[in-house]
N, C-alpha and C positions, 0 to 999 in steps of 0.2 A: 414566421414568414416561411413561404413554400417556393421552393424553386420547381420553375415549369422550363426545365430545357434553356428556353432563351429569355423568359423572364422573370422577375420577382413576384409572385401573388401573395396577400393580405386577406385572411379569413375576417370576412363583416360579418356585422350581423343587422337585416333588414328591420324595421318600421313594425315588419311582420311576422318578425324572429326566425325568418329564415336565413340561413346561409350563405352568403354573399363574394364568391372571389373576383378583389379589385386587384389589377396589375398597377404595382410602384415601380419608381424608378429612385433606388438608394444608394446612399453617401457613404461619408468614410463613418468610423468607429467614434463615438463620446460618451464616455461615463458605462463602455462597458454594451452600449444600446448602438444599434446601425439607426443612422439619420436617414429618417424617408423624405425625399425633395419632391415628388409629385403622386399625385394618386389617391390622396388620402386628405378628407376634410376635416374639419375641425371637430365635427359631430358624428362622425362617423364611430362608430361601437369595434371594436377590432378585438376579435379573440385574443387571448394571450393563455389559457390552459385550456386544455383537453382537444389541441391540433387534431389528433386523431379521429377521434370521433365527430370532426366537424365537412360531414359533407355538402357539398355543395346541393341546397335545392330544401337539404334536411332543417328542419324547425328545432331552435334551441332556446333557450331559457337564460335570457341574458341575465347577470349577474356584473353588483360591482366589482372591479378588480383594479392594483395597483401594479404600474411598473418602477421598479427602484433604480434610481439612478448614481449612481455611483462614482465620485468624480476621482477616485483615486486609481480608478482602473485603467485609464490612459497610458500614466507613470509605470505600471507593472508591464506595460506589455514588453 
């Protein structure tokens, strides 16, 4: 996730494998991961490595990837 000043963006990635920044609007903390409440569909492709290199407009090479959720990381904080 990217903070833009005043709001949260989500690196996508297009149909047409380019790079896509959607504005979310997120929640509190679960398992360690922030809850996105709007912005973000079900099918939508969402970066999760190589943020850096992921400009907006640029063609990327989606790949599958996993996010771990963790339910014991609530209790540590």
């Amino acid at each position: 996730m990217v903070l833009d000043q005043s709001k949260h963006m989500i690196m996508t990635v297009s149909g047409d494998g380019k790079v896509v920044p959607v504005a979310v609007e997120t929640g509190d903390l679960r398992g360690g991961l922030r809850v996105i409440q709007s912005g973000l569909g079900a099918e939508d492709r969402v970066i999760i490595e190589g943020l850096v290199h992921a400009l907006p407009g640029s063609k990327v090479e989606a790949q599958e990837g996993a996010i771990q959720y963790d339910a014991g990381a609530d209790s540590r904080r």
